[in-house]
C-alpha positions, 0 to 999 in steps of 0.5 A: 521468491513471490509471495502473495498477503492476504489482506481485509480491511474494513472500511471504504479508505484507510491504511494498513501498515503491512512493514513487519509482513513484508520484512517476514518474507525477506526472513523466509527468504533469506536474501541478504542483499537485494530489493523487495518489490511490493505490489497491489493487484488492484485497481482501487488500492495501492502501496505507499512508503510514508510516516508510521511513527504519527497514526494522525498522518494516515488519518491526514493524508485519507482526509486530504485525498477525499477533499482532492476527489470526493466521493459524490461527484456530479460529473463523474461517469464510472457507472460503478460509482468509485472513480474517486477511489480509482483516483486516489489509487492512481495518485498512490501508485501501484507499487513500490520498491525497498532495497534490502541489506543485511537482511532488513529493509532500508527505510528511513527512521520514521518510514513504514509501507503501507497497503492503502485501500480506497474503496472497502470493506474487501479481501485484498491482495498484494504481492511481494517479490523478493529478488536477490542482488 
């Protein structure tokens, strides 16, 4: 089963925790046992697996990733100007993969997925494929 979220966001970083839309396609799908892999088809967004008990720590972890690759660089060359979120994306990574049993997703207890956009405000996509096994 492939699903695809719809996603806004509504400035250039920030962090959406997308746990409960990707736990309600695993309850459509009604797979007990198996992995759901989460994927963001873009090249300056990305999917994480982090904290979401502590709001500070998306805060942190957005304020630390633009100290590691500001936004204004002199030396950089990407004519569209936001290779700092390329960056960030790939740091990030593309997607990430959730063992699924008895229904639910195996995350730890402080864990949360995330969809994490680094050069917004924009209509995001990401796919979830849920595979039974």
């Amino acid at each position: 089963m492939l699903k695809k979220l719809a996603i806004s966001t509504g400035s250039r970083d920030e962090m959406q925790d997308i746990t409960k839309k990707v736990q309600q396609i695993i309850d459509e799908s009604e797979v007990s046992e198996g992995v759901a892999y989460v994927y963001c088809a873009h090249t300056t967004g990305g999917i994480t697996i982090n904290e979401n008990a502590d709001p500070d720590v998306k805060t942190d972890m957005i304020m630390r990733l633009n100290e590691v690759f500001p936004w204004d660089h002199s030396r950089d060359r990407h004519a569209e100007g936001n290779t700092a979120s390329h960056l960030k994306a790939s740091t990030v990574g593309a997607s990430q993969m959730v063992i699924i049993e008895k229904g639910s997703l195996i995350l730890g207890m402080w864990q949360g997925i995330y969809f994490c956009e680094f050069d917004g405000p924009r209509q995001r996509k990401v796919y979830v494929k849920v595979i039974e096994g």
